[in-house]
N, C-alpha and C positions, 0 to 999 in steps of 0.2 A: 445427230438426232435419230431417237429411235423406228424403228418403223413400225406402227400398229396398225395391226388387222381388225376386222371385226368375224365373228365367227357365230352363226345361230348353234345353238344349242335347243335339243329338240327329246323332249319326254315323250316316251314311246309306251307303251303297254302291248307287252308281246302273249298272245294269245298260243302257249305252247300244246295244251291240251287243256279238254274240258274243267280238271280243277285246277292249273296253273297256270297264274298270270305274272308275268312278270315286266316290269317298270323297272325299266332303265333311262337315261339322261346320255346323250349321245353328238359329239357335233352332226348338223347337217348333212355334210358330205356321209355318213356310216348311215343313216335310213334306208338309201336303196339297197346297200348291200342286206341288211336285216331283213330287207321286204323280200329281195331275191332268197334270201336262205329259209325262212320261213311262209315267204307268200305272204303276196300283197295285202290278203285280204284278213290274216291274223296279225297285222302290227297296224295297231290305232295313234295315232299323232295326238296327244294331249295338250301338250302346252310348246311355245318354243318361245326364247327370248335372245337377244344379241348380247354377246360377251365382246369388252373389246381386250385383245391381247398385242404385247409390247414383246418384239423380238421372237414373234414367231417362229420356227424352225419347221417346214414343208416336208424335209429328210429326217426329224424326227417323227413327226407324224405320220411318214408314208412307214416311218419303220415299227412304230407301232400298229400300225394294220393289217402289215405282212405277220404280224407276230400273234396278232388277235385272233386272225384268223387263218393262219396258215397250218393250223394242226389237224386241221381237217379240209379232204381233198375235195367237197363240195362247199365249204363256207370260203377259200380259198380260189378257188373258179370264181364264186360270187364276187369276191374281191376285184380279183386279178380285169374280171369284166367289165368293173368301172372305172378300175383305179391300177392298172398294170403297173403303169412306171408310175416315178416322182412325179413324171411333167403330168402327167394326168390329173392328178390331186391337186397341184400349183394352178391349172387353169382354171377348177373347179374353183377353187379358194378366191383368185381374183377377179374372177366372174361374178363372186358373191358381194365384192366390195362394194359401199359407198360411192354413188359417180362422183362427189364431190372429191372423194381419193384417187379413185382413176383420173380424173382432172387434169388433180394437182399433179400424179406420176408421170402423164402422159406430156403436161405442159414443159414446151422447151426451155432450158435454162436464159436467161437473159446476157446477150452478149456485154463486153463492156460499154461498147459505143452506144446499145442500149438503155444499159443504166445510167452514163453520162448523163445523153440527150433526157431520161425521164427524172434526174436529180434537177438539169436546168430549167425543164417546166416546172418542176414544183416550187420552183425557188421564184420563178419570174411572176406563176400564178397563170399563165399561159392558159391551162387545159382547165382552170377552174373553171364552174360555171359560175355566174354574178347571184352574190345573195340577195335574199327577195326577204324582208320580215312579213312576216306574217301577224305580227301579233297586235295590229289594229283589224283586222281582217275577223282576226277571232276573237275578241273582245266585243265586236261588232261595234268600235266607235269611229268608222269611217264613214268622212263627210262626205255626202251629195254636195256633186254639185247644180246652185238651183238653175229652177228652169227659167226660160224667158217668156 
């Protein structure tokens, strides 16, 4: 099975000078560097929404950053200060995940005697809880009983 991430996606408006503005669409993780290379206070966050992606690659993305921004020795600093290595950008990514994914990543596999023992509860009905209907309840035709 594959493994998918989810990754915000984040519209930026970069205030380069008085008559140019420029809008670009960025994952998450690339805003601080943009904000470090230009400052904080000329990159405005417009919209962001989640993308989910199937078979991520972390060393193709670290390698597109090193490439995006490596041609110049101040956007490049910028980089390298949040995102040096791979492992930087991977901690960044998983940090962003869904806790119901880290969960599920983090939950240990079930031993056999595990799944044994949870195939014979299901089968004997062991851990069910006892069904209750409800549906005189909500009908509201349940008799009183009278008084004396």
């Amino acid at each position: 099975m594959a493994k998918i991430i989810t990754l915000t996606l984040v519209t930026l408006l970069i205030d380069r000078d008085a008559s140019t503005k420029l809008p670009t669409t960025v994952p998450e993780y690339e805003q601080s560097i943009l904000e470090e290379i230009y400052g904080e206070e000329l990159v405005t966050e417009l919209e962001t929404r989640d993308v989910q992606f199937e078979d991520f690659d972390v060393g193709t993305a670290f390698a597109g950053l090193v490439k995006k921004y490596g041609g110049n020795a101040d956007s490049d600093a910028a980089r390298a200060r949040y995102f040096n290595r791979e492992r930087d950008l991977a901690k960044f990514i998983d940090s962003r995940q869904p806790s119901a994914a880290k969960a599920e990543a983090k939950a240990p596999a079930l031993t056999a005697a595990e799944k044994k023992a949870a195939k014979a509860a299901a089968k004997s009905g062991k851990d069910a809880p006892p069904a209750t209907d409800f549906t005189e309840l909500l009908a509201g035709d349940v008799a009183r009983s009278p008084r004396s």
